[in-house]
C-alpha positions, 0 to 999 in steps of 0.5 A: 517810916515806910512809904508804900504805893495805895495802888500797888497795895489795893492792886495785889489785894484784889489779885490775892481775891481773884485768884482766891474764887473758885474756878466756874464751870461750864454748863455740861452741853457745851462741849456737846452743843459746840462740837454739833456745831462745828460738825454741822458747818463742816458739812455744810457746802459753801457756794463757790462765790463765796470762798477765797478767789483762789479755791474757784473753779479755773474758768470762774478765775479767768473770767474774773481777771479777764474782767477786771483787766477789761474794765481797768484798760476801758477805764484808762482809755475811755476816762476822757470820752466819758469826760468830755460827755458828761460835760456835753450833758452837763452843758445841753442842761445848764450853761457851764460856769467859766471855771467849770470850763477851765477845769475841764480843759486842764483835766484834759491835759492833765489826761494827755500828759499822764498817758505820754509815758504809756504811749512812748513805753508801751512797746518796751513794755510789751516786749518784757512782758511777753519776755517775762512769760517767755521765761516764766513758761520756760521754768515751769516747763523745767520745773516740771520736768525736774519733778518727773524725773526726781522719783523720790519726790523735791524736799520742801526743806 
């Protein structure tokens, strides 16, 4: 007595039917109908706004990093005037639960003690950050002297 698995079975049965249908076929303007297409988007010019940040024109590049530098330091120094002005509005316009008062209170320290390290590190930081750029000019100076002087091109392997 042998036993066999019904799944298996109906398994390789349907695989024997499929395999067994003819092939379809694609409708005979397709290839021309797609080629068109792609040949009709590859001419089509694309607004520098909508390409990947690093095909931008360099001014476009540098006036969005210098944004978003700006609004990331304006966010950082600036959280607790905004803070401390929407409770003001908040306050002229109802009176202010105990908690609510409470909570502002501890988000203003909780502020104070999260910019310490900032504040005691920052000119560390500059110092190696101005460090850092120092050296990555000073390589790509060489690197690009190198290259000059290398007539036969760098390998890229």
């Amino acid at each position: 007595m042998s036993w066999t698995d019904p799944d298996t079975d109906i398994a390789q049965q349907v695989d024997r039917e499929l395999k067994a249908l003819p092939q379809p076929e694609a409708p005979p303007t397709l290839v021309s109908g797609v080629m068109r297409a792609v040949a009709l988007a590859a001419t089509r010019e694309t607004p520098w706004y909508s390409r990947a940040w690093l095909a931008w024109p360099r001014a476009a590049q540098a006036a969005s990093l210098a944004l978003v530098v700006m609004v990331g330091i304006a966010a950082w120094r600036e959280t607790p005037a905004a803070w401390a002005w929407a409770m003001g509005v908040a306050s002229a316009a109802a009176p202010t639960p105990a908690w609510l008062t409470g909570l502002s209170d501890q988000i203003g320290r909780v502020m104070v003690v999260a910019r310490l390290p900032w504040q005691v590190l920052q000119p560390l930081v500059s110092y190696f950050a101005l460090l850092a750029l120092a050296a990555s000019l000073t390589l790509a100076a060489f690197w690009h002297a190198f290259t000059k002087l290398n007539t036969e091109g760098v390998s890229l392997r």
